[in-house]
PDB file of the backbone (N, CA, C, O) and the ligand in Angstrom, with CONECT records:
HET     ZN  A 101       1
ATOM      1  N   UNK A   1       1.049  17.242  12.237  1.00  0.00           N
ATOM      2  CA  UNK A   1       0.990  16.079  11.343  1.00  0.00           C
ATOM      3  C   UNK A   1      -0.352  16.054  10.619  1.00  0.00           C
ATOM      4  O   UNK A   1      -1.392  16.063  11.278  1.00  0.00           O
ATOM      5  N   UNK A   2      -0.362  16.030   9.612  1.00  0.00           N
ATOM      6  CA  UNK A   2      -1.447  15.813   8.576  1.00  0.00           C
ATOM      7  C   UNK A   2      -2.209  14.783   8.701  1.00  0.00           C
ATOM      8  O   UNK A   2      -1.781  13.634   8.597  1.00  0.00           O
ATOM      9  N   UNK A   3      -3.705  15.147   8.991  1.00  0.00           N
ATOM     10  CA  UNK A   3      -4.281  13.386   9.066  1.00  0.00           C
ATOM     11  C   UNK A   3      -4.591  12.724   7.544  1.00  0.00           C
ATOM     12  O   UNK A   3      -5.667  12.130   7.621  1.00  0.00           O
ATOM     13  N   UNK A   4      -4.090  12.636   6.355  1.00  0.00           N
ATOM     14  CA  UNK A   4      -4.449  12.463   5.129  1.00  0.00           C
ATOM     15  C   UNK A   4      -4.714  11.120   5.152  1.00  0.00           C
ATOM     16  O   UNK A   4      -4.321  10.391   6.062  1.00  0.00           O
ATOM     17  N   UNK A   5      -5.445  10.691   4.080  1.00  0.00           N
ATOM     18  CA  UNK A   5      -5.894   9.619   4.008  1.00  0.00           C
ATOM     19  C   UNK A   5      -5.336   9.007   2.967  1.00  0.00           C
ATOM     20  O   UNK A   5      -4.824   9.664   2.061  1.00  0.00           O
ATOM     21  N   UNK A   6      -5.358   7.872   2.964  1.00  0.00           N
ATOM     22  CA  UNK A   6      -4.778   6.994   2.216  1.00  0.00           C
ATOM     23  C   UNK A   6      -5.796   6.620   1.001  1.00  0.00           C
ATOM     24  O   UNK A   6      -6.847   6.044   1.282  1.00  0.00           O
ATOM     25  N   UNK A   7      -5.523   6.906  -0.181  1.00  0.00           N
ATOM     26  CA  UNK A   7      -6.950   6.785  -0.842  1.00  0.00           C
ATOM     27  C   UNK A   7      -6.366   5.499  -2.140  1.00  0.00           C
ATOM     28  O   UNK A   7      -5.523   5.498  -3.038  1.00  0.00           O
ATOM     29  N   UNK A   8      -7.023   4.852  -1.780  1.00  0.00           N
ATOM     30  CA  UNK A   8      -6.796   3.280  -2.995  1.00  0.00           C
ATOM     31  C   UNK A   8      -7.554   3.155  -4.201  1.00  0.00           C
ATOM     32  O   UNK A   8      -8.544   3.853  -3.983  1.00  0.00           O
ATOM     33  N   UNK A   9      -7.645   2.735  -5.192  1.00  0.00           N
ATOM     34  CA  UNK A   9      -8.396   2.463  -6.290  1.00  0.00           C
ATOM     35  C   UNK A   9      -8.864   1.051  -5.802  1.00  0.00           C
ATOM     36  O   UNK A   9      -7.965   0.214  -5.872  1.00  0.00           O
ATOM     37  N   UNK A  10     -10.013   0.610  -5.343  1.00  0.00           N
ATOM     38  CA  UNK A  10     -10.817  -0.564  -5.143  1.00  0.00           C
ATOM     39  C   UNK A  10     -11.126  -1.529  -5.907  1.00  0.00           C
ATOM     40  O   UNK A  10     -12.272  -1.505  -6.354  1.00  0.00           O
ATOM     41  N   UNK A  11     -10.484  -2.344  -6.188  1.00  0.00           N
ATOM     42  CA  UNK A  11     -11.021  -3.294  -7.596  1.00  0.00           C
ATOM     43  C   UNK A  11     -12.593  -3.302  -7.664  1.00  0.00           C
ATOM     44  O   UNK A  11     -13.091  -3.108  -8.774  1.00  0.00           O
ATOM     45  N   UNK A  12     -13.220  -3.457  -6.852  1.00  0.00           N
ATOM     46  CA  UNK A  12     -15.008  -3.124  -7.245  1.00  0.00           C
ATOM     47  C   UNK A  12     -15.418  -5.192  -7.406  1.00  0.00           C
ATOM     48  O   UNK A  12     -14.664  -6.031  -7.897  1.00  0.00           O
ATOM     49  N   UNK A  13     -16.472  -5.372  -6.949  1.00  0.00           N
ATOM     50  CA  UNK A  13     -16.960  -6.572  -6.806  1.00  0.00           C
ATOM     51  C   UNK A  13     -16.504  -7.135  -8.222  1.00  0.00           C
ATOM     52  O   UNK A  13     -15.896  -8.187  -8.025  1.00  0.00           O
ATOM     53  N   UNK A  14     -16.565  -6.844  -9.507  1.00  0.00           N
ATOM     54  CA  UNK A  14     -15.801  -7.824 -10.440  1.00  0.00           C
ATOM     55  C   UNK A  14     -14.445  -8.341 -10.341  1.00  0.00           C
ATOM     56  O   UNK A  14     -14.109  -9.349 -10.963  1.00  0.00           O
ATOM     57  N   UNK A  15     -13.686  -7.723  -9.618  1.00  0.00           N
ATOM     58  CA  UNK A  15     -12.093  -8.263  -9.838  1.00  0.00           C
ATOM     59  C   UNK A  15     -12.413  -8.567  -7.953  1.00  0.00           C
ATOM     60  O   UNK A  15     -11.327  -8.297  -7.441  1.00  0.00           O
ATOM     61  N   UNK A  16     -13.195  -8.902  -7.048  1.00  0.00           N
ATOM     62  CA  UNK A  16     -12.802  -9.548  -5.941  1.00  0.00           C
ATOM     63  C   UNK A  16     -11.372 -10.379  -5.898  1.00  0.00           C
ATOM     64  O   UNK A  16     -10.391 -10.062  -5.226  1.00  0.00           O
ATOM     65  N   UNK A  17     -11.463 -11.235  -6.559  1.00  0.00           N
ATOM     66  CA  UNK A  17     -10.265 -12.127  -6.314  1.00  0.00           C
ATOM     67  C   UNK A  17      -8.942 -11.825  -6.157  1.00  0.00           C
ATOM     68  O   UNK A  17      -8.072 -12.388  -5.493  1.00  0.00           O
ATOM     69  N   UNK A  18      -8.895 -10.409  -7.189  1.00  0.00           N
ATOM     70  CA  UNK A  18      -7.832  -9.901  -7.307  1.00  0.00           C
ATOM     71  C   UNK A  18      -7.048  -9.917  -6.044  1.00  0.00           C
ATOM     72  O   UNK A  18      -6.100 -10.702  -6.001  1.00  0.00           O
ATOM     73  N   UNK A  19      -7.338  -9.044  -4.832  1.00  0.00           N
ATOM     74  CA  UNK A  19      -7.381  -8.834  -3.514  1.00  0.00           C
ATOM     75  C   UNK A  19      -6.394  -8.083  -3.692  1.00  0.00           C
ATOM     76  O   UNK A  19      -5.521  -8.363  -2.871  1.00  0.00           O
ATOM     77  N   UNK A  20      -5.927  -6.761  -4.776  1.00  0.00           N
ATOM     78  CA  UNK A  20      -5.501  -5.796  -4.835  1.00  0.00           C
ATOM     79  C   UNK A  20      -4.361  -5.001  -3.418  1.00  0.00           C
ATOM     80  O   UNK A  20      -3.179  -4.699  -3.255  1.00  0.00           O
ATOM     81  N   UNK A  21      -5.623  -4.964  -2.688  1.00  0.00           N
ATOM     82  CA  UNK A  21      -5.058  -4.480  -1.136  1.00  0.00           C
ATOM     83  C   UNK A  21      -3.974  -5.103  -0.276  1.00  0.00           C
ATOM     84  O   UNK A  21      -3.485  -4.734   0.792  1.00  0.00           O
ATOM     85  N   UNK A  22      -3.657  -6.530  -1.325  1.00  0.00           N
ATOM     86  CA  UNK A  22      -2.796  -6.871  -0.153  1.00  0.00           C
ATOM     87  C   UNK A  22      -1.537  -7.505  -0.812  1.00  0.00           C
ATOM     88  O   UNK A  22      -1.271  -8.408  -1.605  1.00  0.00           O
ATOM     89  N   UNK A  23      -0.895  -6.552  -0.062  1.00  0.00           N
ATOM     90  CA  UNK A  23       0.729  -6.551  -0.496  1.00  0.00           C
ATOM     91  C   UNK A  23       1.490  -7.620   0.310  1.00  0.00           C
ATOM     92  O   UNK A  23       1.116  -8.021   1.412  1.00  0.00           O
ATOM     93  N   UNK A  24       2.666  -8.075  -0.378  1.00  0.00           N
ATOM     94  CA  UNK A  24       3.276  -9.598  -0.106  1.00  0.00           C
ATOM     95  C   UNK A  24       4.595  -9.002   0.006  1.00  0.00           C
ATOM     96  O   UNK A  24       4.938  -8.340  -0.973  1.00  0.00           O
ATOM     97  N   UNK A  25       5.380  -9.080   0.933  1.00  0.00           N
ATOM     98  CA  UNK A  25       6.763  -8.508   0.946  1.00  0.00           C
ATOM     99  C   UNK A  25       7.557  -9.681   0.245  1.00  0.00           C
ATOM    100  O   UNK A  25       7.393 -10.899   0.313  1.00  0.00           O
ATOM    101  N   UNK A  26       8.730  -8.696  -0.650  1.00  0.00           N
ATOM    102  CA  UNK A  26       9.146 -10.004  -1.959  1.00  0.00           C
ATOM    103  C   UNK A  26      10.456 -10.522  -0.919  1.00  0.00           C
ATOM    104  O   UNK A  26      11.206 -11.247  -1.572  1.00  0.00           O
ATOM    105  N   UNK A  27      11.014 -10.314   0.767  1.00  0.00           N
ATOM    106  CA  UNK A  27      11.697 -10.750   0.654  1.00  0.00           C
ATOM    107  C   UNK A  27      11.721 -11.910   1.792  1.00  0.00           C
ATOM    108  O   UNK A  27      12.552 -12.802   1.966  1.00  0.00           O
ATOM    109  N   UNK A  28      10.497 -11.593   2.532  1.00  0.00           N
ATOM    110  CA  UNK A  28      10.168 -12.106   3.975  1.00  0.00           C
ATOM    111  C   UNK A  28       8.979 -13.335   3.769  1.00  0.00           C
ATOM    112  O   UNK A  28       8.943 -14.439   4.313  1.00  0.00           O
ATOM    113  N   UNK A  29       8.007 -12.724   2.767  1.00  0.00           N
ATOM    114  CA  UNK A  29       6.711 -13.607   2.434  1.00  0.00           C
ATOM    115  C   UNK A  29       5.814 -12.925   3.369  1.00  0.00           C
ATOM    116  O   UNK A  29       4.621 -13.224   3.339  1.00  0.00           O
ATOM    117  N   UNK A  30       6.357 -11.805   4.421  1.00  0.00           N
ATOM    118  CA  UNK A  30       5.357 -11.200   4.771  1.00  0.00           C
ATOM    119  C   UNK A  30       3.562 -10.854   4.328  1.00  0.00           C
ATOM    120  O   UNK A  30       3.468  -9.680   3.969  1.00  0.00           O
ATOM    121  N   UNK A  31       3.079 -11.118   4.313  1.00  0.00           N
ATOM    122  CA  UNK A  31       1.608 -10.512   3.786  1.00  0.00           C
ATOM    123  C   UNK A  31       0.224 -10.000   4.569  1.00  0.00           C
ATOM    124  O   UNK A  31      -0.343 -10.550   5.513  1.00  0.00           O
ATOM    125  N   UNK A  32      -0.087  -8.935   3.967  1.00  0.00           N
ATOM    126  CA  UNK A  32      -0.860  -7.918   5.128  1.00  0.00           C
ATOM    127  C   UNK A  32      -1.972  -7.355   3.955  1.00  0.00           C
ATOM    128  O   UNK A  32      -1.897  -7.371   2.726  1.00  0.00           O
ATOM    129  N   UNK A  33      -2.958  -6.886   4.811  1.00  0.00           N
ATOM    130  CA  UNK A  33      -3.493  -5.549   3.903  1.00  0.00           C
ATOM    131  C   UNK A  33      -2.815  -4.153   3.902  1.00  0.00           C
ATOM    132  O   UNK A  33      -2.188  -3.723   4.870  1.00  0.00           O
ATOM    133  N   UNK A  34      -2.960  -3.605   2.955  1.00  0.00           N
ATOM    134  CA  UNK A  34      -2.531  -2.216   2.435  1.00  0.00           C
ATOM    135  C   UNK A  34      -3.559  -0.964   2.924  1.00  0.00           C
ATOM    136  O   UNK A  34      -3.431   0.219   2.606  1.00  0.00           O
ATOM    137  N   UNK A  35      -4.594  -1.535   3.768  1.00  0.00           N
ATOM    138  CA  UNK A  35      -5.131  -0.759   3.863  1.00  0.00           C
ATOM    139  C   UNK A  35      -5.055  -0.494   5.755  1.00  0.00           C
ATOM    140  O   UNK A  35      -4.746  -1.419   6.505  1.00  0.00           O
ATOM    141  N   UNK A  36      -5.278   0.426   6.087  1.00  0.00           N
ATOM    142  CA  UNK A  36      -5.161   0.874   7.623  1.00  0.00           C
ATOM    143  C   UNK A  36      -5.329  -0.747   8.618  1.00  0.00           C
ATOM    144  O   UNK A  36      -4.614  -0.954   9.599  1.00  0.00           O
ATOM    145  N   UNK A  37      -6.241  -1.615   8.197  1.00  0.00           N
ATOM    146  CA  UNK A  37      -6.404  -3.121   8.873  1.00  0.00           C
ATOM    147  C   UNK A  37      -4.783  -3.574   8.696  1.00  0.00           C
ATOM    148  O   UNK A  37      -4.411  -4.181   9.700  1.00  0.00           O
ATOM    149  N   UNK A  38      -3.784  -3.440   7.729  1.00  0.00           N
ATOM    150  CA  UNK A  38      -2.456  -4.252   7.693  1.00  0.00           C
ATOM    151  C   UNK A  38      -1.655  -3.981   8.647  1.00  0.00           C
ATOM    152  O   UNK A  38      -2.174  -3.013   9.203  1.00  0.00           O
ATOM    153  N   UNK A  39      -0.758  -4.224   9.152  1.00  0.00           N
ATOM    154  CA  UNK A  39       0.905  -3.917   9.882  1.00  0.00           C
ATOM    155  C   UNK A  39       1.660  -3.452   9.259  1.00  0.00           C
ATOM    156  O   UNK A  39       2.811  -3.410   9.693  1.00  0.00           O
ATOM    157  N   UNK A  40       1.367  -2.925   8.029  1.00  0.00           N
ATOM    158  CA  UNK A  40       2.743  -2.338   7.559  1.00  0.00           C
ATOM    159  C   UNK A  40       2.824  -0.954   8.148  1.00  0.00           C
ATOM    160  O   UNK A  40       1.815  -0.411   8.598  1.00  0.00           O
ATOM    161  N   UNK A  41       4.126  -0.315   8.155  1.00  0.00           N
ATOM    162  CA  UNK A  41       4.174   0.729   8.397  1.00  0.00           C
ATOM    163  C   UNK A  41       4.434   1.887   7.480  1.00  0.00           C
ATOM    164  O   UNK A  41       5.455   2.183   6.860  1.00  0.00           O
ATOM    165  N   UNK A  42       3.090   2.553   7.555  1.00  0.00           N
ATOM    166  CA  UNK A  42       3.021   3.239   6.351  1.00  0.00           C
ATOM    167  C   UNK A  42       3.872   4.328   6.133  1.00  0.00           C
ATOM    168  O   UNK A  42       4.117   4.788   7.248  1.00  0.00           O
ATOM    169  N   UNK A  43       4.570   5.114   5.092  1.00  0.00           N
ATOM    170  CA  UNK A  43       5.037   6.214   4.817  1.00  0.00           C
ATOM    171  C   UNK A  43       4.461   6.968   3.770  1.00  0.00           C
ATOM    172  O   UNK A  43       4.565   6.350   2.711  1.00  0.00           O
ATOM    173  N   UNK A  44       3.840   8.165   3.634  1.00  0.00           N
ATOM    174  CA  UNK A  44       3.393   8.802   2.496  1.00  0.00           C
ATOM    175  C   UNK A  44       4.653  10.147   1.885  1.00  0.00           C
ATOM    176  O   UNK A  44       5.532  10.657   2.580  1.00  0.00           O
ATOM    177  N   UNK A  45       4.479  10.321   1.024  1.00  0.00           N
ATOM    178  CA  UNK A  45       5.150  11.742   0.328  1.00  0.00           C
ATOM    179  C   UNK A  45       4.949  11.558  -1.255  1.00  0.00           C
ATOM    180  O   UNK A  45       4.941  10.650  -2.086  1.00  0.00           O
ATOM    181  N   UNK A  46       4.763  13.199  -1.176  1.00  0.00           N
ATOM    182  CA  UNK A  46       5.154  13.933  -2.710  1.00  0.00           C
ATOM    183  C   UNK A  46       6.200  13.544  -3.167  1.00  0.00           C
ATOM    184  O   UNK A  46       7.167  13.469  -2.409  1.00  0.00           O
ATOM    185  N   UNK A  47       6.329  13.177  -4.550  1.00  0.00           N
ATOM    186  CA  UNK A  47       7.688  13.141  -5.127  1.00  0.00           C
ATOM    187  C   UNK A  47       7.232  13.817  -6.741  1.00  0.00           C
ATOM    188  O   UNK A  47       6.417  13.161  -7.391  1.00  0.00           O
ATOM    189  N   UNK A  48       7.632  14.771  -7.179  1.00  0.00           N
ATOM    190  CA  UNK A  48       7.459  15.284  -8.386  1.00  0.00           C
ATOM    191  C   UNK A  48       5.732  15.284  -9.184  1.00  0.00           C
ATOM    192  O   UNK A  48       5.333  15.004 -10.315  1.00  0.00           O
ATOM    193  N   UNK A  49       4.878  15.879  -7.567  1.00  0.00           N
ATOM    194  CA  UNK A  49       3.583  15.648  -7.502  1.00  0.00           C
ATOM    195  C   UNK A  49       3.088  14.608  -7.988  1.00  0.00           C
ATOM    196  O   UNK A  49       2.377  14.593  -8.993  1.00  0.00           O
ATOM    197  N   UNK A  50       3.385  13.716  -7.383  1.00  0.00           N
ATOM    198  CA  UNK A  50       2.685  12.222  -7.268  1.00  0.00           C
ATOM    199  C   UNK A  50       3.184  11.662  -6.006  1.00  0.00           C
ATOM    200  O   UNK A  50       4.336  11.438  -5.635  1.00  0.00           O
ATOM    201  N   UNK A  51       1.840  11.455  -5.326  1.00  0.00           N
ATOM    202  CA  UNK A  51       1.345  10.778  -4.266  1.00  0.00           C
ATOM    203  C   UNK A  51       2.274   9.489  -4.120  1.00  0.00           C
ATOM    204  O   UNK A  51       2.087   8.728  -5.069  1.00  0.00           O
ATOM    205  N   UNK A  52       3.028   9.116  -3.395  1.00  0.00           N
ATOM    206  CA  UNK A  52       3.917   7.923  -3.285  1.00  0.00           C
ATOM    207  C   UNK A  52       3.514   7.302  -1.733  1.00  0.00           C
ATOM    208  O   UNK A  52       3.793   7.945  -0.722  1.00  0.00           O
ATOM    209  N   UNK A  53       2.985   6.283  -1.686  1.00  0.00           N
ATOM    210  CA  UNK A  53       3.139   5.497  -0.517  1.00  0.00           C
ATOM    211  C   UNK A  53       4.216   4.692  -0.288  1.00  0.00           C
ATOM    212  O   UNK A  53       4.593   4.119  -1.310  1.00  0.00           O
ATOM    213  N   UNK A  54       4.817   4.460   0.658  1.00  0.00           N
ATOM    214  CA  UNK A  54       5.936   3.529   1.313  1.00  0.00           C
ATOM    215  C   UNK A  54       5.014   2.310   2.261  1.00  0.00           C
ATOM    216  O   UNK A  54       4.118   2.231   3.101  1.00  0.00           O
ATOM    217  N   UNK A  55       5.726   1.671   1.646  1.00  0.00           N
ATOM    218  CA  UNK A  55       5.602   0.525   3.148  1.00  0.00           C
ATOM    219  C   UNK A  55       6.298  -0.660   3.478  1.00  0.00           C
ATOM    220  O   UNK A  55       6.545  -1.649   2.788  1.00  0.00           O
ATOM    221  N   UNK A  56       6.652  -0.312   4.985  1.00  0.00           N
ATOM    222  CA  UNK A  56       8.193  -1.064   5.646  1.00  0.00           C
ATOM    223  C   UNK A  56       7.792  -2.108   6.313  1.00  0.00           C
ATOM    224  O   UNK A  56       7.096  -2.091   7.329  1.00  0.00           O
ATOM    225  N   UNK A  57       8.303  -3.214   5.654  1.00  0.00           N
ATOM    226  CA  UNK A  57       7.873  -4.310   6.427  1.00  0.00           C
ATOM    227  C   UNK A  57       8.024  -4.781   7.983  1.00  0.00           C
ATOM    228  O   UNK A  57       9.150  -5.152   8.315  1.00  0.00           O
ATOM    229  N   UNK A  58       7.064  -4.798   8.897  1.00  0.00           N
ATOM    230  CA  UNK A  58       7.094  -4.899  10.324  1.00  0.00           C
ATOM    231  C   UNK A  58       8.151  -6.344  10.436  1.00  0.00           C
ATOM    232  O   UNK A  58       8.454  -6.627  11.595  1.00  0.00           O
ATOM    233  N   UNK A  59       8.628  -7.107   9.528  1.00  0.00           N
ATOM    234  CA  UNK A  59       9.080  -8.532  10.063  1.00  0.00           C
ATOM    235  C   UNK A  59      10.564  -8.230   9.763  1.00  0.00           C
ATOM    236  O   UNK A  59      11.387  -8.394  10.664  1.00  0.00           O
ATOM    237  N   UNK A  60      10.998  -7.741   8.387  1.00  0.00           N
ATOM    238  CA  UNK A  60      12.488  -7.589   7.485  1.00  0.00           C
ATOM    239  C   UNK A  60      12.908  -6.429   7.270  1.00  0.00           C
ATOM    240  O   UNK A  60      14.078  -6.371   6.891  1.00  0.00           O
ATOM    241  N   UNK A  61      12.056  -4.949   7.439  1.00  0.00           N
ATOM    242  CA  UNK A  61      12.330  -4.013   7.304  1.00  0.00           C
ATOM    243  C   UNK A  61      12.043  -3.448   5.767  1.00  0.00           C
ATOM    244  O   UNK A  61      11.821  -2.329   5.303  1.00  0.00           O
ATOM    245  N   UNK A  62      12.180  -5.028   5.112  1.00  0.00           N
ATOM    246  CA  UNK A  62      11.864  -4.289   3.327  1.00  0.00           C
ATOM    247  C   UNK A  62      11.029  -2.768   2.855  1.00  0.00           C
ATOM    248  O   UNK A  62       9.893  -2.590   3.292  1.00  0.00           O
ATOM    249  N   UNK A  63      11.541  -1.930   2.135  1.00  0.00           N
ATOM    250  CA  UNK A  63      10.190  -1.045   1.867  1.00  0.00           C
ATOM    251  C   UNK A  63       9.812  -1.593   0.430  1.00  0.00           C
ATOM    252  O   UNK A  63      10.424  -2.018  -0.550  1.00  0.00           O
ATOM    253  N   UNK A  64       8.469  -1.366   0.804  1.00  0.00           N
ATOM    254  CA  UNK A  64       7.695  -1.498  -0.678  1.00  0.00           C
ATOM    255  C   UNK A  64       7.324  -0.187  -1.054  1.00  0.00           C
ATOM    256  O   UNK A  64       6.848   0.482  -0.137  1.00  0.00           O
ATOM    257  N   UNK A  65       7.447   0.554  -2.558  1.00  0.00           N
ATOM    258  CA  UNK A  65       6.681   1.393  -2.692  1.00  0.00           C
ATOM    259  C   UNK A  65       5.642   0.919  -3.404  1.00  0.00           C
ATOM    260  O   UNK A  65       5.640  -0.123  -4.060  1.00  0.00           O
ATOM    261  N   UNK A  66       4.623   1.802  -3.256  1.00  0.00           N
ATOM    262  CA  UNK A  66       3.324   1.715  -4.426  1.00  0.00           C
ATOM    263  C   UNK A  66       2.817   2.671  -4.733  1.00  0.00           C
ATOM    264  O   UNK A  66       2.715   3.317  -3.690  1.00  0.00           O
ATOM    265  N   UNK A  67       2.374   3.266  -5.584  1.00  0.00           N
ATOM    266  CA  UNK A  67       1.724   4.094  -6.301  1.00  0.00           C
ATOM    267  C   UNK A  67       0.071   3.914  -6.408  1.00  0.00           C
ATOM    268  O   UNK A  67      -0.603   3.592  -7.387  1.00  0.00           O
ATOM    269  N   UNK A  68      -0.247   4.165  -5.353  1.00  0.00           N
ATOM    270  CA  UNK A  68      -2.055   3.761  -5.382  1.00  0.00           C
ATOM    271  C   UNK A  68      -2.943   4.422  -5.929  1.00  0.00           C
ATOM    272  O   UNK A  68      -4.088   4.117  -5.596  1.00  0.00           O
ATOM    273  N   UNK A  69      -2.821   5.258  -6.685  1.00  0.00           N
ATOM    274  CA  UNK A  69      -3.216   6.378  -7.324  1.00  0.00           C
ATOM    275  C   UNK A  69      -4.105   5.530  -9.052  1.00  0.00           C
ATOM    276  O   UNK A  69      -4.833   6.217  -9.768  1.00  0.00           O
ATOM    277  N   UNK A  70      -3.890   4.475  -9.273  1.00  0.00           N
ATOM    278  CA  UNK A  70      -3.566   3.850 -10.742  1.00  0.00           C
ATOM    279  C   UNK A  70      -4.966   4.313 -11.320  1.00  0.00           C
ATOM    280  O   UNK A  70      -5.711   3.350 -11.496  1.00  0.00           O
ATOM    281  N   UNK A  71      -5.318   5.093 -11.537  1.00  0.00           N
ATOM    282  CA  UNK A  71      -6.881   5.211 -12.208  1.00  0.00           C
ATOM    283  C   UNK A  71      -6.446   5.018 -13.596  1.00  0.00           C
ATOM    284  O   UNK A  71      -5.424   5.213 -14.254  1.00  0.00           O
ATOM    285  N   UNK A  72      -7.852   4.473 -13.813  1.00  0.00           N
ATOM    286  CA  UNK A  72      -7.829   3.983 -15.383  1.00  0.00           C
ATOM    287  C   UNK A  72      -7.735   4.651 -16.173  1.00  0.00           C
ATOM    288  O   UNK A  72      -7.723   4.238 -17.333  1.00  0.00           O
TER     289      UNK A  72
HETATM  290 ZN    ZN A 101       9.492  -8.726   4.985  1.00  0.00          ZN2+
END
């Protein structure tokens, strides 16, 4: 198993508020961080070389994908 890391684009002290990292499941209201601190359960893979994260909600099962990759 690959130890890869999960690599995020950080909003950076101007967009604090944003709170970027933390994903809201649209069907439970679940809400966690996205980053290794959350409960979600993460899934990574390639799909047509792009980095795709999964993540299954620990409460409803929902998956969320995201694309964390978003550079400007
Ligand atoms: Zn949920």
């Amino acid at each position: 198993m690959l130890m890869s890391s999960v690599e995020f684009t950080r909003p950076g002290r101007r967009d604090e508020r944003r709170e970027k990292t933390t994903l809201f499941c649209p069907t439970c209201g679940h809400e966690s961080s996205a980053t290794d601190e959350g409960d979600w359960l993460v899934t990574e893979h390639d799909r047509d070389g792009e980095h795709e994260v999964a993540y299954v909600c620990p409460d409803c099962g929902e998956t969320l994908t995201v694309q964390p990759l978003l550079s400007q």
